[in-house]
C-alpha positions as CSV (number, residue, x, y, z in Angstrom):
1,X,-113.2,-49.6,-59.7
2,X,-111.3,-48.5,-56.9
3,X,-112.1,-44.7,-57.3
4,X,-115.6,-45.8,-57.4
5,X,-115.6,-48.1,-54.3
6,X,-113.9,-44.8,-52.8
7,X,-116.9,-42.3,-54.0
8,X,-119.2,-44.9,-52.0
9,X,-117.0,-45.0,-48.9
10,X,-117.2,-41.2,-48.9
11,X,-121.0,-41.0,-49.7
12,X,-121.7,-43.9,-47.0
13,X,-119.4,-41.8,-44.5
14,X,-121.0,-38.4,-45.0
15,X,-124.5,-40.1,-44.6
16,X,-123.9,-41.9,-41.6
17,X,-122.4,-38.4,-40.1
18,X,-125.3,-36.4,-40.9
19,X,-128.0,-39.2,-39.1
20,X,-126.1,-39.1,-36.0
21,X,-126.6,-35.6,-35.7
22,X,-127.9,-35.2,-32.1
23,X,-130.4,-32.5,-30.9
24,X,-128.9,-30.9,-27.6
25,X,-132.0,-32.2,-25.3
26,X,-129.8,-33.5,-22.1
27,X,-131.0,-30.8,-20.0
28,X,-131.2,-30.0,-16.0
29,X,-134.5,-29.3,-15.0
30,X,-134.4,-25.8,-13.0
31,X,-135.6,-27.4,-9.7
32,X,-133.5,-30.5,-10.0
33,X,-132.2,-32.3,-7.1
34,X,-128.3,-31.6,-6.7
35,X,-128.1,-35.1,-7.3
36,X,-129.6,-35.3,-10.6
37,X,-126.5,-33.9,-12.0
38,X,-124.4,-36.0,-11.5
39,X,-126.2,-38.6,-14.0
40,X,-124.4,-37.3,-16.7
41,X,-121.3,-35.4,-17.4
42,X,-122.3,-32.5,-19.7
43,X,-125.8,-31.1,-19.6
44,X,-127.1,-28.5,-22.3
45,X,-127.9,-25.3,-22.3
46,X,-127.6,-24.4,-18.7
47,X,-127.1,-21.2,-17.4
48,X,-124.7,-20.1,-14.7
49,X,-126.4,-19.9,-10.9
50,X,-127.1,-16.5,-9.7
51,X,-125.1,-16.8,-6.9
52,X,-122.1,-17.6,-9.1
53,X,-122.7,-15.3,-11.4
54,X,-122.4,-12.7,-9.3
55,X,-119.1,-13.9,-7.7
56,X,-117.8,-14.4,-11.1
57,X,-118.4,-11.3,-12.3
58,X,-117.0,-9.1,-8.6
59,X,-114.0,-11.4,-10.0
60,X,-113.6,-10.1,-13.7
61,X,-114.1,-6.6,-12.4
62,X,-111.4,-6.5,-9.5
63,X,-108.8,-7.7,-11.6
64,X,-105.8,-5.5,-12.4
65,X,-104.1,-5.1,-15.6
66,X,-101.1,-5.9,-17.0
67,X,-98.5,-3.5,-17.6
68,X,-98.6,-1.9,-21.2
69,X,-95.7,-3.3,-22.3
70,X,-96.8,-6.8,-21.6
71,X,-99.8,-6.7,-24.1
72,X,-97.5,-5.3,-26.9
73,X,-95.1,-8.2,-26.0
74,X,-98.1,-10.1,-26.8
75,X,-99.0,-8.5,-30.3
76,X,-95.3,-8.2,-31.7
77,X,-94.4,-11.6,-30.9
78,X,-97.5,-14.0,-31.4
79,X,-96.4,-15.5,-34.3
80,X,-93.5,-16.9,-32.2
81,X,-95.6,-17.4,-29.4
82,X,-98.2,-19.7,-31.4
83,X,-95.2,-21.7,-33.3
84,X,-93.8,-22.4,-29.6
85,X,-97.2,-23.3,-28.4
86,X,-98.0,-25.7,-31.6
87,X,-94.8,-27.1,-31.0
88,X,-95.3,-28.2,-27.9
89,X,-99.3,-29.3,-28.1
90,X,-99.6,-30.3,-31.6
91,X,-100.2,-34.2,-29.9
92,X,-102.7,-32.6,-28.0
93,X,-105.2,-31.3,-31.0
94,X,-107.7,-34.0,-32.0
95,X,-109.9,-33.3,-35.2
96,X,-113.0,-31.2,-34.8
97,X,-116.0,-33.2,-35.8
98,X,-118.8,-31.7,-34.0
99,X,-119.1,-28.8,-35.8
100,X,-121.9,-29.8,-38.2
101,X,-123.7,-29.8,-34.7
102,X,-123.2,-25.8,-34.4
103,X,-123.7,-24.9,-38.2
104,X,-126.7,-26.2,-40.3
105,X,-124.3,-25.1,-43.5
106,X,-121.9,-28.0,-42.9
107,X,-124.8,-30.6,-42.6
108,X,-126.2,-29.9,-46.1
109,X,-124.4,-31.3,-49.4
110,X,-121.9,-28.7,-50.2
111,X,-120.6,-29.4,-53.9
112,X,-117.6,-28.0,-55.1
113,X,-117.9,-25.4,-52.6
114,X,-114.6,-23.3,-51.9
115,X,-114.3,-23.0,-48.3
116,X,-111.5,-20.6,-46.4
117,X,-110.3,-21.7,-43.1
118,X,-108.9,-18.8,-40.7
119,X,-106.8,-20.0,-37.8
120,X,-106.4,-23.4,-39.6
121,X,-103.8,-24.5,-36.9
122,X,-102.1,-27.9,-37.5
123,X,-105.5,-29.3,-39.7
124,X,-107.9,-30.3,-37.0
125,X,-110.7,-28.9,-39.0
126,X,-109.7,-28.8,-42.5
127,X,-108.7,-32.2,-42.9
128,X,-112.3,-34.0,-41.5
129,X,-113.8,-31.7,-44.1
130,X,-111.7,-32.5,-47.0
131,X,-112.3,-36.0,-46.0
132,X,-116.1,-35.8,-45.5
133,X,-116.5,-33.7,-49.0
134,X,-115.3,-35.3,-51.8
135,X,-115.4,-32.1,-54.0
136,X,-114.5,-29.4,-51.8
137,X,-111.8,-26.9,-51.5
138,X,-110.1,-25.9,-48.6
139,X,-108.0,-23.2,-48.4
140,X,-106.6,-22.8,-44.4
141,X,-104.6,-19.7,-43.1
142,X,-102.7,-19.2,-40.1
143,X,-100.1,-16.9,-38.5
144,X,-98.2,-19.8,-37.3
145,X,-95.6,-21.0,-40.1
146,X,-95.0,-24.2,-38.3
147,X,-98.7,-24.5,-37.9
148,X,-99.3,-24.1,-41.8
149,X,-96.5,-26.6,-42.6
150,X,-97.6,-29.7,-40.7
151,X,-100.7,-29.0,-42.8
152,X,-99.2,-28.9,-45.7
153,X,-97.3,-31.8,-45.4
154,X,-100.4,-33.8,-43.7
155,X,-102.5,-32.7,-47.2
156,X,-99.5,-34.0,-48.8
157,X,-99.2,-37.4,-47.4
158,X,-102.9,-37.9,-47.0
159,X,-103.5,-37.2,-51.0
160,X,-105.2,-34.4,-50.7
161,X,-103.1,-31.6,-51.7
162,X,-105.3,-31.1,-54.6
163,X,-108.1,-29.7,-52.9
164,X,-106.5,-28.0,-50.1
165,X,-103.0,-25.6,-49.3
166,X,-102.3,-23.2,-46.2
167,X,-100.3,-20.4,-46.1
168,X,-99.3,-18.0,-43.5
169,X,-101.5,-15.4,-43.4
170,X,-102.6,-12.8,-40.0
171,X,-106.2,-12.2,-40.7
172,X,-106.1,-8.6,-38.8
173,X,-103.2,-7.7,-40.7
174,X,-102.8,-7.1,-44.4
175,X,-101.9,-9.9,-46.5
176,X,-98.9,-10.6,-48.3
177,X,-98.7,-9.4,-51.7
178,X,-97.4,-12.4,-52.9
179,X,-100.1,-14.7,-50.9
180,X,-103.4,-15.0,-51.8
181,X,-105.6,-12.2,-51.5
182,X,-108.9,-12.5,-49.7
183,X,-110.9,-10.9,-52.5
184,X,-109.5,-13.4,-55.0
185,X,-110.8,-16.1,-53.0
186,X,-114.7,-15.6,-53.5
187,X,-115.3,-18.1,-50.6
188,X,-118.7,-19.8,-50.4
189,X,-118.0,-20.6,-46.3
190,X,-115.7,-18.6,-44.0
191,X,-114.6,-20.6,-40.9
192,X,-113.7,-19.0,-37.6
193,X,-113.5,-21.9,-34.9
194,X,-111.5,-20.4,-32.1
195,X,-109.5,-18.1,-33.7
196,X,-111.4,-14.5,-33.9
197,X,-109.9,-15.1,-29.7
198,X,-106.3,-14.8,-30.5
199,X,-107.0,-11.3,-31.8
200,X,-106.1,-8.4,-29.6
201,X,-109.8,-6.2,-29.4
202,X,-108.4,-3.0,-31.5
203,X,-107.4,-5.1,-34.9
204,X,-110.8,-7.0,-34.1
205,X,-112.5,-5.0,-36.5
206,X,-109.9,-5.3,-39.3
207,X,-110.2,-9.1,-39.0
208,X,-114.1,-8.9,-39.7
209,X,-113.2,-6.4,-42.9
210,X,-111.0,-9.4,-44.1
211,X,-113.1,-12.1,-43.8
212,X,-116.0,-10.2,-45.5
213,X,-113.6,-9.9,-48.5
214,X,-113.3,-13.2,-48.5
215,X,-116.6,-14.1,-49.1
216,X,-118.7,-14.0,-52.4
217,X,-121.7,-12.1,-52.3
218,X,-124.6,-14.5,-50.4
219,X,-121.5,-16.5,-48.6
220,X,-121.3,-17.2,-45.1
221,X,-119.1,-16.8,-42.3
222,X,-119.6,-19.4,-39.6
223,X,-117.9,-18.3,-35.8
224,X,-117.3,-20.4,-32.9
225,X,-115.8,-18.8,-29.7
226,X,-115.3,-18.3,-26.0
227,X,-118.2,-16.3,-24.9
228,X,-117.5,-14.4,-21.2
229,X,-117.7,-15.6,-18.2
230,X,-116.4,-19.0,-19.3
231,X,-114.9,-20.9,-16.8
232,X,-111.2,-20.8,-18.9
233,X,-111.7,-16.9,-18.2
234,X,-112.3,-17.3,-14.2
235,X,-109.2,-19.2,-14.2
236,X,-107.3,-16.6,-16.4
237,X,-108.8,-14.0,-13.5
238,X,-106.9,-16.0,-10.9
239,X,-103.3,-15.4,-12.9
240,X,-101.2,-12.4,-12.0
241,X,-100.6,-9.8,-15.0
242,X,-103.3,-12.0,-16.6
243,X,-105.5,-9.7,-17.9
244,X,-103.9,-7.7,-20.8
245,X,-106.9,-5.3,-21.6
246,X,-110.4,-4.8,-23.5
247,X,-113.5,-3.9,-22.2
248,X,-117.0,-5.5,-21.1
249,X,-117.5,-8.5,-23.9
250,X,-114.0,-7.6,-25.4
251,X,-111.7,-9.0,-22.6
252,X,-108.3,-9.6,-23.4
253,X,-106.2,-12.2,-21.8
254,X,-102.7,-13.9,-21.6
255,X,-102.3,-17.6,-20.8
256,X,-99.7,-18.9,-19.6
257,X,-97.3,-19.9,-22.5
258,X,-97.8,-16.2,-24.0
259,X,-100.5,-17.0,-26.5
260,X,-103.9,-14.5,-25.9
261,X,-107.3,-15.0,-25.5
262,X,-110.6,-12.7,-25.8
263,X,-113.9,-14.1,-24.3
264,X,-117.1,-12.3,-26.3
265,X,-120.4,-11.6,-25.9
266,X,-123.1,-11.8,-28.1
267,X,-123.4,-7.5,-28.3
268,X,-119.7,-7.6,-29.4
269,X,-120.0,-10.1,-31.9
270,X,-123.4,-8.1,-33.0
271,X,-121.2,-4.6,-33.2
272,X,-118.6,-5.9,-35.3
273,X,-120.9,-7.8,-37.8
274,X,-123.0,-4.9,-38.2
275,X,-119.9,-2.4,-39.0
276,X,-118.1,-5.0,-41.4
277,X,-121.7,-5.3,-43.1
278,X,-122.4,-8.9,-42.4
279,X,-126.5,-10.0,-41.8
280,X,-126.7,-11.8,-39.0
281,X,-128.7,-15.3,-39.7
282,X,-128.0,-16.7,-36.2
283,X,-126.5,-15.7,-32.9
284,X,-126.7,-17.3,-29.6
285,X,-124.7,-18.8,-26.7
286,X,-123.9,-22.4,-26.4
287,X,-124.1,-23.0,-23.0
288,X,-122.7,-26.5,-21.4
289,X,-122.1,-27.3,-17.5
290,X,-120.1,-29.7,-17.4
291,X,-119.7,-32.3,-13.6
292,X,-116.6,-33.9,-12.4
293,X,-118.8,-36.9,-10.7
294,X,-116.1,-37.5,-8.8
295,X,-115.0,-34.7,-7.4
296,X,-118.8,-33.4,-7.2
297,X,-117.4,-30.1,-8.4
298,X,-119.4,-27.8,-11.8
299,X,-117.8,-26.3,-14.4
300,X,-120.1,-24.1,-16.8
301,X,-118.8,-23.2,-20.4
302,X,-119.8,-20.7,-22.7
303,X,-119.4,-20.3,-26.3
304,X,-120.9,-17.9,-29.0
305,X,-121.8,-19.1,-32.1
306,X,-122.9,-16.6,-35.5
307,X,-123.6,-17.8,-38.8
308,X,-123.3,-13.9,-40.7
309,X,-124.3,-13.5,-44.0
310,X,-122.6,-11.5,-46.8
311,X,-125.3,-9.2,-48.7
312,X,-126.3,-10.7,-52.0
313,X,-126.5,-6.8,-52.8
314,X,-123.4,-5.1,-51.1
315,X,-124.4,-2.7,-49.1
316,X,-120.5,-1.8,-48.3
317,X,-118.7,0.0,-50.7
318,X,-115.9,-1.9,-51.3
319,X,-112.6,-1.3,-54.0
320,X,-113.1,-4.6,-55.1
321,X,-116.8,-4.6,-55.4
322,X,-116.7,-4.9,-59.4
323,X,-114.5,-8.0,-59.0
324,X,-116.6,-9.7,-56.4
325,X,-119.5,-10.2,-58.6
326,X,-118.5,-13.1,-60.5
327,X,-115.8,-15.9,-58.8
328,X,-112.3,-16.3,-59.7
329,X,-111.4,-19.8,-61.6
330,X,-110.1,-22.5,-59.3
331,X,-107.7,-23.8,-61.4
332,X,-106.5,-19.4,-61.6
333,X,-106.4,-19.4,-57.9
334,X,-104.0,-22.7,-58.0
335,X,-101.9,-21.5,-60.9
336,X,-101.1,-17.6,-59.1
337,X,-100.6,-19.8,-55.8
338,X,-98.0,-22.0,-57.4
339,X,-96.5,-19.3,-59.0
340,X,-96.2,-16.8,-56.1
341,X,-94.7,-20.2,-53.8
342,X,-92.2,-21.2,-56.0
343,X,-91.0,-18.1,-57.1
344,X,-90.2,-20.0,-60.5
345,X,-90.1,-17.9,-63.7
346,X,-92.3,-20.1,-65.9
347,X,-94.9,-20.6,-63.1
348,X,-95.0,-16.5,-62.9
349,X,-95.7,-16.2,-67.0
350,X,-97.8,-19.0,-66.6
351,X,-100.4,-17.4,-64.0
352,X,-99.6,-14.5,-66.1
353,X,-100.9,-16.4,-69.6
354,X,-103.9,-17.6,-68.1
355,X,-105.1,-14.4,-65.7
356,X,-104.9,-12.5,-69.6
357,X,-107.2,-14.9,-71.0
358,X,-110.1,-14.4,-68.4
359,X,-109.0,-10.7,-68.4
360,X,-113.3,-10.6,-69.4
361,X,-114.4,-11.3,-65.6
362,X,-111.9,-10.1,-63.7
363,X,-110.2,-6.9,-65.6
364,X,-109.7,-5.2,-62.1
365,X,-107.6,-8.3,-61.1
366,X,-105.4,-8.2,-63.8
367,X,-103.2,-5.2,-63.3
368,X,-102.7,-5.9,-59.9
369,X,-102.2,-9.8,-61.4
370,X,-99.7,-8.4,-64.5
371,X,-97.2,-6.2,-61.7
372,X,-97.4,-9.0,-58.7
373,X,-96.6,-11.5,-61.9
374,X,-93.9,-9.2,-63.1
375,X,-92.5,-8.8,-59.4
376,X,-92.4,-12.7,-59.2
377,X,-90.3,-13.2,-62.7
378,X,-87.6,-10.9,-61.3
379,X,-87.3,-12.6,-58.3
């Protein structure tokens, strides 16, 4: 009865979130009295004043760079950097539930979909889902091993460690062998909310190889990010040794606490789609000024947000393209996580046992599965 009277709560929920979708329509008319503005605090869709604009950008462009050293500072300790900086802010992360505003994918029913999380952080994203979608699975990455344990342990006291984990993972760097691999995931949905910005511009284009591993063949990655000329990247202009490197829609920054930051463009996002072999379904800006009535001042924001399709027909070769074909079994997936977390010997024969019996679909799988297995028992 109680399980039950939990299924309604859930269905009731979801419903109710999906009606209160609302259209972006709060817009500034173009020849709007100054005063207009200030009716509301956010309008939609506006774009930056010519006049601005062009200040902004003499301000991007006069900017010096960093010395060297400093961005590979940046790189070689950002793990540290991000566990300092979760550390410090975690109060300050409240849970992302706008985002079936930007992606039509999240609105719709989604099943027992298998969704990967990249950047997962401290949960802000991963847990409203799990919560929304009763038969989902989550899977959440991040290179922040603090990050990826306050997850863990809010899955865990939240009852949902069934249907969702997190493990420590750089997407623009291999993963670990004895992690999950992204091929072996055969996501339906790929999220990248904020975290495609953390990466420095030059392992940009592994990160997009990665998550298009991830995927199965028709899934979709879904980006949200800080597109240029946002006001965060005027006031990361105004910061000595701020501006670490990258070029025009690639531009690299360091905040203050030594975390990075790269503001796009819709041609960059475009670029690297196109080389991983995504399809793009949609690509736009999500522009937002947003008034201080108060103060009278503007600040204008600017995001990009892609929805990038993987080929039904692979047009990339790919060494693990007679895997991808067919998806790997959940409850597989669980049992080589368990095994390779643990590090327990009957956990290790176990995955072992069961990745022999569906040696049928997923024969490329299973020598890599039989020596990471055999690795795991010695250990």
């Amino acid at each position: 009865m109680r399980a039950a009277t939990v299924e309604r709560w859930r269905a009731d929920r979801l419903d109710r979130r999906v009606r209160e979708v609302r259209e972006r329509a709060r817009h500034l008319p173009a020849e709007a009295d100054p005063d207009m503005a200030l009716q509301h605090n956010t309008w939609d869709d506006v774009e930056i004043e010519e006049e601005q604009r062009t200040r902004a950008e003499a301000e991007v462009r006069s900017q010096h760079r960093a010395p060297p050293a400093v961005a590979e500072a940046c790189v070689r300790e950002a793990a540290l950097r991000w566990d300092a900086h979760y550390l410090q802010n975690i109060r300050n992360y409240h849970d992302r539930k706008y985002l079936h505003n930007e992606f039509p994918p999240l609105r719709a029913p989604l099943g027992k979909a298998v969704i990967l999380e990249t950047g997962c952080g401290v949960g802000n994203t991963l847990l409203p889902l799990l919560a929304a979608h009763s038969a989902v699975r989550l899977v959440g990455c991040d290179l922040s091993p603090f990050a990826v344990r306050c997850v863990n342990e809010r899955l865990e006291r939240e009852g949902l460690a069934a249907r969702g984990r997190a493990f420590v993972w750089d997407i623009a760097a291999p993963p670990p062998v004895d992690q999950l691999q992204p091929h072996m995931l055969q996501a339906d949905l790929v999220l990248a909310v904020f975290t495609l910005s953390a990466i420095s511009p030059d392992r940009l284009g592994t990160a997009f190889s990665n998550l298009y591993d991830s995927l199965r063949p028709g899934g979709r990655l879904l980006i949200r990010d800080y597109g240029r000329l946002d006001s965060k990247q005027l006031k990361f202009c105004r910061a000595p040794n701020g501006r670490l490197g990258g070029e025009d829609g690639l531009e690299w920054y360091c905040r203050g606490d030594g975390t990075t930051v790269v503001f796009f463009t819709l041609d960059a996002i475009l670029a690297l789609a196109t080389q991983s072999g995504f399809e793009v379904e949609d690509l736009r800006y999500d522009r937002r000024l947003m008034v201080n009535r108060a103060q009278h001042t503007r600040l204008y924001r600017v995001w990009v947000v892609a929805v990038l399709r993987k080929p039904m027909d692979n047009g990339k070769a790919s060494k693990h393209t007679t895997f991808t074909s067919r998806r790997l079994p959940h409850a597989c997936v669980r049992l080589w996580g368990l095994a390779t977390e643990t590090r327990r010997a009957r956990h290790s024969m176990l995955a072992l046992v069961f990745t022999v019996l569906v040696s049928r679909m997923a024969a490329p799988y299973c020598i890599q599965t039989l020596r990471r297995a055999a690795l795991s028992f010695r250990a």
